[in-house]
C-alpha positions in Angstrom: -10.5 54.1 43.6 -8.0 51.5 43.8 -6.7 52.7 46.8 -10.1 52.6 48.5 -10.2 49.1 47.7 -7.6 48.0 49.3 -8.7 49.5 52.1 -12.3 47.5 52.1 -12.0 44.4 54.6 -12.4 42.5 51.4 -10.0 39.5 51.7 -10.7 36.6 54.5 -8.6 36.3 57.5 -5.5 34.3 56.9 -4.2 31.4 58.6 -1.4 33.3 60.8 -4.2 36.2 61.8 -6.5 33.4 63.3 -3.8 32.1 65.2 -2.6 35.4 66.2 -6.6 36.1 67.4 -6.9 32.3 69.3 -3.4 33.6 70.8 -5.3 36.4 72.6 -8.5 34.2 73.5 -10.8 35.5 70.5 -12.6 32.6 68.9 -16.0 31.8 68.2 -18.7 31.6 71.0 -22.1 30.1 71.1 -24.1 31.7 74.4 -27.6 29.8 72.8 -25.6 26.5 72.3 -23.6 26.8 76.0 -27.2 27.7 77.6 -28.9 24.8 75.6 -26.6 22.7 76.9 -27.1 23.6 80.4 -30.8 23.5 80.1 -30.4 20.2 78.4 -28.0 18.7 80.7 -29.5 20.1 84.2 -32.7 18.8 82.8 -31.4 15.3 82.4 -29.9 15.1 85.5 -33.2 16.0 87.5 -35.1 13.9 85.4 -32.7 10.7 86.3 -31.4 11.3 89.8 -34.8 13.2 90.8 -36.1 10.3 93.3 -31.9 10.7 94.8 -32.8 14.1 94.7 -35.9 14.8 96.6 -34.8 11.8 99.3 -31.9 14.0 99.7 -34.1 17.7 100.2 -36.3 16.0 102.1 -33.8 15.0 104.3 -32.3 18.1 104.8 -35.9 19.3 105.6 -36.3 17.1 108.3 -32.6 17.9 109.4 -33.1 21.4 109.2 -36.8 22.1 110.7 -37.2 18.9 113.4 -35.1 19.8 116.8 -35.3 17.8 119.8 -34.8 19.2 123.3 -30.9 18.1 123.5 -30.5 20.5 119.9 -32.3 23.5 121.5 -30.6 23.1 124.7 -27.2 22.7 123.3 -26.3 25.0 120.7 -22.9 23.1 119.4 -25.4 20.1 118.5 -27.5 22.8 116.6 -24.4 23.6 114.4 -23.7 19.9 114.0 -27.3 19.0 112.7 -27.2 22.3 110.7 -23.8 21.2 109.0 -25.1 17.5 108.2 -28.0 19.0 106.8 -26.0 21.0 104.8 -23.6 18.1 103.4 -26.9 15.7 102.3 -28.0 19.3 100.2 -24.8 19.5 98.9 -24.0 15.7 97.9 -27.8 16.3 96.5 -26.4 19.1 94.3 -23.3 18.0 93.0 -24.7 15.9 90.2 -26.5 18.9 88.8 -23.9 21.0 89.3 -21.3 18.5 87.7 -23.1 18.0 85.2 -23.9 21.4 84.8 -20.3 22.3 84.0 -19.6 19.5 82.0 -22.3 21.1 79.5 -21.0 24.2 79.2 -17.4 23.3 78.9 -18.4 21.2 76.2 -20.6 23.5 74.6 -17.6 25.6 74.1 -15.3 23.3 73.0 -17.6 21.5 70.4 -17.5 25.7 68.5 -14.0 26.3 69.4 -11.7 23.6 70.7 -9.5 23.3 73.6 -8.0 27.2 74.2 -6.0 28.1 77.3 -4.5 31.1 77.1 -3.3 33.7 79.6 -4.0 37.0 78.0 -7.1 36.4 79.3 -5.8 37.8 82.4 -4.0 40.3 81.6 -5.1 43.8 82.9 -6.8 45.8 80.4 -7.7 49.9 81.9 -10.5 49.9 78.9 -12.0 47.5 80.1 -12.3 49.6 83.5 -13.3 53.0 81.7 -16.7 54.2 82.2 -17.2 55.9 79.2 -16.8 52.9 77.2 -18.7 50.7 79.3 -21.8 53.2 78.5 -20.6 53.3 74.6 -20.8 50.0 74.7 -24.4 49.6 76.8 -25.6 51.5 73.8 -24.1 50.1 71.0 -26.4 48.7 67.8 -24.6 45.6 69.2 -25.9 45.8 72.1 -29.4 46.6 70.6 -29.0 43.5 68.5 -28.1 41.2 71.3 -31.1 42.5 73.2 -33.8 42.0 70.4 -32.1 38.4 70.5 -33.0 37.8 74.1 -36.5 39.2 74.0 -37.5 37.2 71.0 -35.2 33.8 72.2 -37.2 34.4 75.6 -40.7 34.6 73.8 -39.9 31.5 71.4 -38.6 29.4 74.4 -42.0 30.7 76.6 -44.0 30.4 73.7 -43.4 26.2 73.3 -43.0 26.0 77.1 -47.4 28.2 77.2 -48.2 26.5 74.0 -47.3 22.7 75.8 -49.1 23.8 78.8 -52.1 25.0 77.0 -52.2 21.6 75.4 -52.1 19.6 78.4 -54.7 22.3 80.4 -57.3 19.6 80.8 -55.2 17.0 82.6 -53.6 19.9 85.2 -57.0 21.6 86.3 -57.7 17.7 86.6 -54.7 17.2 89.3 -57.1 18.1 92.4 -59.5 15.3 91.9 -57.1 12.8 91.5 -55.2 10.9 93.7 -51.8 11.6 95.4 -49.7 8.7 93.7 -51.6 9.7 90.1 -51.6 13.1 90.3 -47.9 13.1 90.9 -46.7 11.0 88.5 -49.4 13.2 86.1 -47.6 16.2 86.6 -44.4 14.5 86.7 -45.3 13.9 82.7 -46.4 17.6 82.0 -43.3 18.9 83.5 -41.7 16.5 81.3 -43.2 17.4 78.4 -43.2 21.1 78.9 -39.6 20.8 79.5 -39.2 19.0 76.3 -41.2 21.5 74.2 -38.9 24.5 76.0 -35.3 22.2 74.8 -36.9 22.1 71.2 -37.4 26.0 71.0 -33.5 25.9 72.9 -32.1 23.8 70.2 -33.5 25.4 67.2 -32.3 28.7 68.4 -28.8 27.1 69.1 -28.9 25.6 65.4 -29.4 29.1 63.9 -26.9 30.8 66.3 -23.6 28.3 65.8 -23.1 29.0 61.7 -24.1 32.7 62.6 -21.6 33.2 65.1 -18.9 31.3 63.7 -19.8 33.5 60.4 -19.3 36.8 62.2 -16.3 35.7 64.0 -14.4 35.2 60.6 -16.2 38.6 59.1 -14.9 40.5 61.8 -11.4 38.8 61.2 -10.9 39.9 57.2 -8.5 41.6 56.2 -7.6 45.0 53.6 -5.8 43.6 50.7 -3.0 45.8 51.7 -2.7 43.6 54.7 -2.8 40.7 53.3 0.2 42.1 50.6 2.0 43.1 54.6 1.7 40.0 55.6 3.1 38.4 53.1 5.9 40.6 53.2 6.6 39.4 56.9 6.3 36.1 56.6 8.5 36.2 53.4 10.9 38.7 54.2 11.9 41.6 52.7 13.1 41.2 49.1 16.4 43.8 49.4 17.2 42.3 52.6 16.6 38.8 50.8 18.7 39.6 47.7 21.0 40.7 50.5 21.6 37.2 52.3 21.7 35.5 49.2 24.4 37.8 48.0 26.6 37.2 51.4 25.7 33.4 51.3 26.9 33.4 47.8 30.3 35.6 48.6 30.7 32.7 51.7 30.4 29.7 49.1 32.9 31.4 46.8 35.5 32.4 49.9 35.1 28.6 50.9 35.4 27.2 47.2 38.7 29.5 46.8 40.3 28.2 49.8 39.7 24.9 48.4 42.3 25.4 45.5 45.3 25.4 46.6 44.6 21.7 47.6 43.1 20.4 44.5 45.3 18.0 42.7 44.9 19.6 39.2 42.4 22.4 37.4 41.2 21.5 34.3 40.4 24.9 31.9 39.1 25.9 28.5 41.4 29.0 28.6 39.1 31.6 28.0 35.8 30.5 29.4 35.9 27.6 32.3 38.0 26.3 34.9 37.4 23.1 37.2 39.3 22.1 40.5 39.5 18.6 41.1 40.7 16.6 44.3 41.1 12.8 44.7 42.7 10.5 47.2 42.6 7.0 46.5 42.0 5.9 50.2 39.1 8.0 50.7 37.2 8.8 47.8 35.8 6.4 45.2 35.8 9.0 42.2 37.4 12.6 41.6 35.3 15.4 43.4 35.3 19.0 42.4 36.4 21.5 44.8 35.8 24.5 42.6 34.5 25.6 39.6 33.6 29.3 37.6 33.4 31.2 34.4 35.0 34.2 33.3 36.6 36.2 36.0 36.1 33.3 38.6 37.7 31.0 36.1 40.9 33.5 35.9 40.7 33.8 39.7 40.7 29.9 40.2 43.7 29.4 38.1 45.7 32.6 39.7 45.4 30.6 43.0 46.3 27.2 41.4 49.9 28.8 39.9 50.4 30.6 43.5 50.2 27.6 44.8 51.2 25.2 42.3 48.7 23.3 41.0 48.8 22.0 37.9 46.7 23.7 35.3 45.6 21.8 32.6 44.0 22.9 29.2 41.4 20.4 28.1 38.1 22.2 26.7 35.8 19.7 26.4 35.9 18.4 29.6 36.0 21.6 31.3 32.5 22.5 29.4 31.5 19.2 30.4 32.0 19.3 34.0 30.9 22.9 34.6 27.8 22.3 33.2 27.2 18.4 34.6 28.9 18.4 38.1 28.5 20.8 41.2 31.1 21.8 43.7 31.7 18.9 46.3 30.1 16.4 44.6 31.9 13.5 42.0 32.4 13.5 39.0 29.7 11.8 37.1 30.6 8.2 35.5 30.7 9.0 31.5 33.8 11.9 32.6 36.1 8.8 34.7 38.1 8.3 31.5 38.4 11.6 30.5 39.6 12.3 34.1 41.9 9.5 34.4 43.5 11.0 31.5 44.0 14.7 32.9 45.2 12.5 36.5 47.8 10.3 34.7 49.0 13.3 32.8 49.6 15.0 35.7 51.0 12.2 37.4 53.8 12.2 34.7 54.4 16.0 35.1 55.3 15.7 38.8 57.2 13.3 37.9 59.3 15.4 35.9 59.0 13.3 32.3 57.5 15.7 30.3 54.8 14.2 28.8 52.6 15.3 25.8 48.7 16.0 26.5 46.8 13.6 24.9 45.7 14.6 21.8 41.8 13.8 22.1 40.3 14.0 25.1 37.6 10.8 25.6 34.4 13.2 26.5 31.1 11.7 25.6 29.7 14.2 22.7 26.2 14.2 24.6 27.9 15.7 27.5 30.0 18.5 25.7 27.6 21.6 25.7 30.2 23.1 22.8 29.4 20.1 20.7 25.7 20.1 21.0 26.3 24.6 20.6 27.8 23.6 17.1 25.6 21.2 15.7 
């Protein structure tokens, strides 16, 4: 049973899957809210630019239907008055057809955003197979998308009849009236009608956005046992993790041992901890530590200081102290400066061949001394 579960498309679609889907040029679409749009927007332009308009048709009427005898008689000036007529149609156009576009672009983008992509284009063959052009002509999909026309074209016709219907009176009245009044009459019931049909428009577009952004992220959710793969990618593989961590280690510790033989002493509690410590006066303002370890690494570190002979100096509580409170390549902290000071001037003495005694306590800060605060 569980591993049916994690089989069910149960879990919604991660981030890096809806990029990976916007990648290939699948996001949501709104046809009802693009066609709205267009309605609306051709709609709009007519209504503004319609006296432009029909100046513009009528001209190309004229142009097109009134020949002199030079046109008939010359057939290159036919072409000519065909071609104006043409361009006073076309600048007539434009601004429906701009605007047009501009609709449906925006449409799009108001659902999706901006997306270019060019998978787009690529070639796909199933696209080109038959058989799954008819699969798909018969699909419940396809059944559900045409139910949605036929009832989206009986709302929309239903507003457009039922505003007709209402204004019946005033259009069988058009005849009688006079040419001025009747058209600016039926200038207001085409108005009207057209407004009832963008109502029925935008109420279908209103129900269609949230449904259509809803079944683009259903179709996108994921099996739990994707989810746990994807994770996996993006994360890495654990072994192969454990693995680089191991080799970065194993780098650190090559570099830290290299760094011995040029410390300046190594300060050790003989069975547990040893510390390697640089410090030039002309380019550091405190002691660093070069190296530091426990147990094996400890013995390691000081079988490279006597190979290369550097001073090893047994002082407990400040070797506790600094491998628990200061990290390779850093300073030393301030409370450990005196402590220090003492293990440097000790050793200064020793290369100097006067054979001087350790100091006999070592001035570590108790707070910083984990084997104090262990015994208490």
């Amino acid at each position: 049973m569980a591993e049916d579960s994690d089989l069910e498309k149960t879990e919604p679609a991660s981030p890096r899957k809806l990029d990976q889907a916007r990648e290939r040029g699948q996001v949501p679409r709104s046809r009802e809210l693009s066609t709205f749009a267009v309605f609306l927007a051709s709609g709009g332009v007519v209504a503004l630019l319609g006296i432009f308009i029909f100046d513009a048709l009528q001209k190309v009427m004229l142009k097109g239907l009134a020949f002199g005898r030079a046109e008939i008689a010359d057939p290159a000036r036919m072409l000519e008055v065909f071609a104006e007529a043409g361009w006073i149609g076309l600048w007539a156009i434009l601004p429906v057809a701009a605007g047009v576009v501009f609709a449906a672009v925006g449409a799009n983008l108001l659902v999706s955003g901006w997306l270019f992509t060019a998978k787009a284009f690529e070639l796909d063959l199933n696209r080109l197979n038959p058989v799954s052009g008819i699969g798909r002509m018969f699909s419940w999909r396809s059944l559900v998308e045409l139910g949605k026309t036929l009832l989206k074209a009986l709302v929309i016709a239903g507003a457009a009849f039922w505003m007709i219907w209402a204004q019946r009176d005033g259009l069988l009245n058009l005849p009688a009236e006079s040419f001025e009044t009747a058209i600016v009459h039926f200038g207001q019931i085409t108005l009207f009608t057209f407004l009832a049909a963008a109502a029925a428009f935008a109420l279908i577009a209103l129900i269609d956005v949230p449904y259509q952004i809803w079944d683009y992220h259903h179709g996108l959710r994921m099996t739990k046992e994707e989810v746990r793969q994807e994770q996996k990618e993006m994360e890495g593989d654990p072994q192969i993790k454990a693995r680089i961590r191991s080799l970065q280690r194993e780098a650190a510790r090559r570099r830290m041992m290299a760094a011995v033989p040029k410390a300046d002493v190594v300060v050790t509690n003989p069975l547990h901890y040893a510390v390697a410590l640089k410090y030039e006066e002309k380019k550091m303002n405190a002691p660093k530590v070069v190296a530091k370890g426990s147990q094996l690494v400890a013995e390691r570190i000081k079988e490279i200081a006597r190979e290369n002979r550097v001073p090893v100096v047994e002082a407990p509580p400040l070797a506790r102290a600094l491998h628990r409170h200061a990290e390779v390549g850093e300073t030393i902290p301030g409370p450990l400066f005196s402590a220090v000071a003492q293990v440097l001037a000790y050793v200064y003495q020793l290369n100097q061949h006067l054979n001087p005694m350790p100091p006999a306590e070592w001035q570590v800060p108790a707070n910083l001394d984990p084997g104090v605060r262990e015994a208490s």
